[in-house]
C-alpha positions in Angstrom: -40.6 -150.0 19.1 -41.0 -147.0 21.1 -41.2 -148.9 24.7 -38.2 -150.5 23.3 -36.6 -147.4 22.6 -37.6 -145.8 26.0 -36.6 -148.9 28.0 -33.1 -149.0 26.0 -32.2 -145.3 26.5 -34.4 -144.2 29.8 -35.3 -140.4 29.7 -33.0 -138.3 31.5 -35.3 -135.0 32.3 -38.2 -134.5 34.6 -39.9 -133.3 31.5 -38.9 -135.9 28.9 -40.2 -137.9 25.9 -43.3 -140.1 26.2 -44.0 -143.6 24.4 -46.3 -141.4 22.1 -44.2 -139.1 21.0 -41.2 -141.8 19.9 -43.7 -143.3 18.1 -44.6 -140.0 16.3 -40.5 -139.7 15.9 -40.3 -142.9 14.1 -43.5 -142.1 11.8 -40.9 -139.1 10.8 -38.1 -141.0 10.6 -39.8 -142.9 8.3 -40.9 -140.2 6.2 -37.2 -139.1 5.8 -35.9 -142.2 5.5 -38.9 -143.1 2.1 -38.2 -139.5 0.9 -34.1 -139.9 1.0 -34.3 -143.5 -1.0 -36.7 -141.8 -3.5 -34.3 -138.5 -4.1 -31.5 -141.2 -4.4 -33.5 -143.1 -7.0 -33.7 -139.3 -8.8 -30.5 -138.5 -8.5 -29.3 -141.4 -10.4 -31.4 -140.9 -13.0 -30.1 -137.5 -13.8 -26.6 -137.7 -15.9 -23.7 -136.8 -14.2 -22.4 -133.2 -13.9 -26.4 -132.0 -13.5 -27.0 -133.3 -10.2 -26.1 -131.0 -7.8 -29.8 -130.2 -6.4 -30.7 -133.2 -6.1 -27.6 -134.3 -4.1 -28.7 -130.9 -1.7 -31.9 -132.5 -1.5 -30.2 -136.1 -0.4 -27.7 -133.7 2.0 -30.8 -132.2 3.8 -32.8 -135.6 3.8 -29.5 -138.0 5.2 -29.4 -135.5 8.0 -32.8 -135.4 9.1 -33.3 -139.2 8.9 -30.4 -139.4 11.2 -31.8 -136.9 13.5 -35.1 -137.9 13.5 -33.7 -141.8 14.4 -31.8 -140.6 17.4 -34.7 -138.5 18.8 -36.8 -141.3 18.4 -34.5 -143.6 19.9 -34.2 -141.0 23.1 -30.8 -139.8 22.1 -29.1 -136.6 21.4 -30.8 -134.7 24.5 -29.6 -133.2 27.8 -31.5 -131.7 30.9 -31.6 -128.6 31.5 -33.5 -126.7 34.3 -36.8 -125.3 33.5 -38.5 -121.8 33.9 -41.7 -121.0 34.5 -42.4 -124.1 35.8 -41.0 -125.3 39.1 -38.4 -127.3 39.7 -37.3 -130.3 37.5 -35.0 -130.6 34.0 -36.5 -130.8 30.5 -35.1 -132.4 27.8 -33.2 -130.1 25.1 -32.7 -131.8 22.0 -29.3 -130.9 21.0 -29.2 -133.9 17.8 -32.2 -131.4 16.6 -29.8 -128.5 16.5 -27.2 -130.0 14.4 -29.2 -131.1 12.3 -30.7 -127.7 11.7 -27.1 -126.1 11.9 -26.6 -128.3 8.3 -30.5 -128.6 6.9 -31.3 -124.8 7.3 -28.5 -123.2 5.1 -28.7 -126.3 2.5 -32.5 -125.5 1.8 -31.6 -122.1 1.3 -28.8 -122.6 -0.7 -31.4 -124.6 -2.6 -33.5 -122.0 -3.5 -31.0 -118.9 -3.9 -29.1 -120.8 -6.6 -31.8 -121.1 -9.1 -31.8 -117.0 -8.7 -28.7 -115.8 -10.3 -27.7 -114.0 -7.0 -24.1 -112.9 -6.4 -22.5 -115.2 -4.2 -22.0 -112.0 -1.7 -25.6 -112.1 -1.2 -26.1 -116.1 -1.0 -23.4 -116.2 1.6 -24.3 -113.6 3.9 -28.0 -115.4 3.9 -26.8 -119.0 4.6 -24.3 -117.2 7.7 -27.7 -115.8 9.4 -28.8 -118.9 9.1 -26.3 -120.2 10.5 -26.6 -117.7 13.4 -30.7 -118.8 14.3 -29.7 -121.8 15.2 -27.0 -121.2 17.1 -28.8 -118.7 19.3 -31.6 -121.1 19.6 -29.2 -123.9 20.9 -27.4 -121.6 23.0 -30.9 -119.9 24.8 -32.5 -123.8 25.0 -29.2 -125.0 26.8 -29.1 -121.4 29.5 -31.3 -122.3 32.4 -31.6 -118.2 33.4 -33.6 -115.7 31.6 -30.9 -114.7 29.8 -32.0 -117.2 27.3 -34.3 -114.8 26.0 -30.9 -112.7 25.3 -30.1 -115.0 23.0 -33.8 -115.6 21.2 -33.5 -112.1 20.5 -29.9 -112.9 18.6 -32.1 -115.0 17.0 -34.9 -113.5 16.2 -33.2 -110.7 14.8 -31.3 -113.5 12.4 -34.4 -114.6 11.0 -35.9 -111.3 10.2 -32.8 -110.6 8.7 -33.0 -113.3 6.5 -36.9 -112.7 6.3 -37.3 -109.0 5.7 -34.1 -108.0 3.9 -33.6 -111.0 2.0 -37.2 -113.5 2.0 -38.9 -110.0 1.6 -35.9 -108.1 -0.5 -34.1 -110.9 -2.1 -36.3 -114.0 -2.3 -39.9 -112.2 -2.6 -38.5 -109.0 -4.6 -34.7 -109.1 -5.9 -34.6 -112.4 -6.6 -38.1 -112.8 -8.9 -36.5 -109.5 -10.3 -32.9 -110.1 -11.4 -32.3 -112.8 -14.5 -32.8 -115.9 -13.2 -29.6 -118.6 -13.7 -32.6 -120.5 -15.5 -33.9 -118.1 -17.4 -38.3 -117.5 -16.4 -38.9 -121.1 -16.1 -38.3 -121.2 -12.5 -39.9 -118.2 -11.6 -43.3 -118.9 -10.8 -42.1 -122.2 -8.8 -39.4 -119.9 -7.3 -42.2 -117.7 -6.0 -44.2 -120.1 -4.7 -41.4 -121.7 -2.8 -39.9 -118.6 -1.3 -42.8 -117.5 0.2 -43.4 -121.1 1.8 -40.0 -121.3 3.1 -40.2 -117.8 4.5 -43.9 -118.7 6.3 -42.3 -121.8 7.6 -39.2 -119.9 8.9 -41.6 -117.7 10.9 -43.3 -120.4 12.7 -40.0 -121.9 13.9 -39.5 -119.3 16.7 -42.9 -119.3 17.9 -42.2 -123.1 18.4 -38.8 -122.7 20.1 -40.7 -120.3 23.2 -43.7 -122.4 23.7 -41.4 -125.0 24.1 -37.4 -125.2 25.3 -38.1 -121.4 25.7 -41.2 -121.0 28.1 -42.3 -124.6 28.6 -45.4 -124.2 28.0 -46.0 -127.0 25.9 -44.9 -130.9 27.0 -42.0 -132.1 25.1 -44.7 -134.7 22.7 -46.4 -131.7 21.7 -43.0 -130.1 21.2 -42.2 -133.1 18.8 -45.2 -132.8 16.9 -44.8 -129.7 16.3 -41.0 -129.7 15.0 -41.8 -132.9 13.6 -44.4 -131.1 11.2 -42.7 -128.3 10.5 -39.6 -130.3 9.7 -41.4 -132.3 7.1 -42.8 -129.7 5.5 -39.7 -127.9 5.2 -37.7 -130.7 4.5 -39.0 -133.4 2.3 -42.5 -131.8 1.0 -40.1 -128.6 -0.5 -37.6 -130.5 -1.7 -39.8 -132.5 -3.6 -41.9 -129.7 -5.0 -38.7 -127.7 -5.7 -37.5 -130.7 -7.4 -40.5 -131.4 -9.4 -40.3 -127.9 -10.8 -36.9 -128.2 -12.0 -37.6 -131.6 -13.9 -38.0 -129.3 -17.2 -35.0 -127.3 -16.6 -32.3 -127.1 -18.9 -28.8 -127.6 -16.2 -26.7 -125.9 -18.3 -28.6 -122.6 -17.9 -27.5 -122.2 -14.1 -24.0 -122.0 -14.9 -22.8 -123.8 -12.5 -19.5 -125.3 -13.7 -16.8 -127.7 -11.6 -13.7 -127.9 -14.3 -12.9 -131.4 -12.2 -14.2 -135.2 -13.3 -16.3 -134.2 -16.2 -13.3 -131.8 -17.9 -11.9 -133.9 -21.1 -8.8 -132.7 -19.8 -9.2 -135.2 -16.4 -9.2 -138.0 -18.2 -6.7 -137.1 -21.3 -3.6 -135.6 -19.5 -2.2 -135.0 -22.7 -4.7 -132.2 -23.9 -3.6 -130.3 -20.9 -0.1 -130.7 -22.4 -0.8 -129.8 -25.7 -2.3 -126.5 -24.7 -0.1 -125.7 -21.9 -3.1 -125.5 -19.2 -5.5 -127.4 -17.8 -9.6 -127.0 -19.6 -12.2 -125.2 -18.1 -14.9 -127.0 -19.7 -18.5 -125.9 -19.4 -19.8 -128.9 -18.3 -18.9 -129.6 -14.5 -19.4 -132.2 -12.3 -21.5 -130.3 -9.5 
């Protein structure tokens, strides 16, 4: 499949994809694609109105199998000229980015709403989130040094996220505030946030030995995204999903007032009180 792939969409970079490493993209492809049918299956099994990590979980797993099928098939990358290394283009992955730009707040999101954090706090996290991978696309597509401008952006993003809030928040505030479940996420909250926040760390050291300094071929570059990716992707979600199994939903608080209100589907309760329900129960 991957000389198929190669032959279909030739590589447009000096530096570029080998047969190898499409075949390594598809192995991951098919990792997300068996993880997504399997959180699917989950999600269906849990009744409506107490689904809303698990449909996260199928957000974050959609757009990686979609990312990880157009990197294997060769597409979603443009050359850009290398430094340190001659002359020549290298591919930059751009289809990686945006799947990052969506993936990398969701997972966060994922873990910070099991906390009880204000939203002021959640939101500020998920924008520098937001920010990393901006920079990052931004310094892998600018050919100059000032790339490295930009890493620093970056950088300074994830430690952000890292030292205030991974460090502050997730390792400190968020163990110690009242968690929206009560203490029966807490030790799988701990676990996880310290995972996420080692696998955040890595990313960066990634990005300059590859788009960054070019130090490593573009296969080893997928190998090593591809790795990390999983692991922060479908091996987290599952775990994080595994420990919320026991979990009673109601407990987060998280509440829609839309589809599951008794007022949606009986108009005339709404009339008889004068105002729509807020029901506890929400379809979220």
């Amino acid at each position: 499949m991957a000389n198929d792939a190669l032959d279909s969409n030739p590589p447009n970079a000096t530096y570029h994809l080998s047969t190898h490493g499409s075949d390594w993209l598809w192995a991951a492809f098919s990792i997300f694609g068996v993880s997504l049918l399997a959180v699917v299956g989950l999600t269906f099994s849990r009744p409506r109105g107490s689904r809303l990590f698990h449909q996260i979980a199928v957000v974050v797993l959609t757009t990686g199998s979609l990312a990880y099928f157009s990197m294997a098939s060769d597409l979603g990358a443009t050359p850009v000229p290398v430094e340190f290394r001659g002359d020549g283009t290298r591919q930059i992955w751009y289809v990686r980015y945006i799947n990052w730009f969506i993936t990398f707040p969701l997972l966060l999101l994922e873990l910070l709403l099991a906390t009880g954090l204000s939203l002021s706090d959640i939101f500020t996290t998920l924008f520098m989130a937001v920010v990393l991978v901006i920079t990052g696309l931004v310094a892998a597509l600018v050919p100059s040094t000032y790339k490295w401008g930009y890493y620093v952006f970056g950088v300074a993003a994830l430690f952000y996220i890292w030292y205030v809030y991974h460090r502050y928040v997730l390792l400190w505030h968020g163990p110690h505030t009242t968690f929206a479940a009560g203490g029966a996420l807490r030790r799988g909250y701990l676990f996880a946030a310290g995972y996420l926040s080692l696998l955040l760390l890595i990313y960066p050291i990634a990005w300059a030995c590859a788009e960054g300094g070019n130090v490593i071929s573009v296969t080893s570059e997928m190998i090593w995204y591809g790795i990390l990716d999983i692991f922060a992707g479908p091996i987290f979600l599952f775990f994080f999903l595994w420990e919320l199994r026991g979990v009673d939903y109601a407990s987060f608080g998280l509440h829609s007032g839309k589809y599951t209100d008794k007022s949606a589907f009986h108009p005339q309760t709404t009339q008889a009180t004068g105002s729509p329900s807020t029901g506890a129960a929400g379809n979220v």
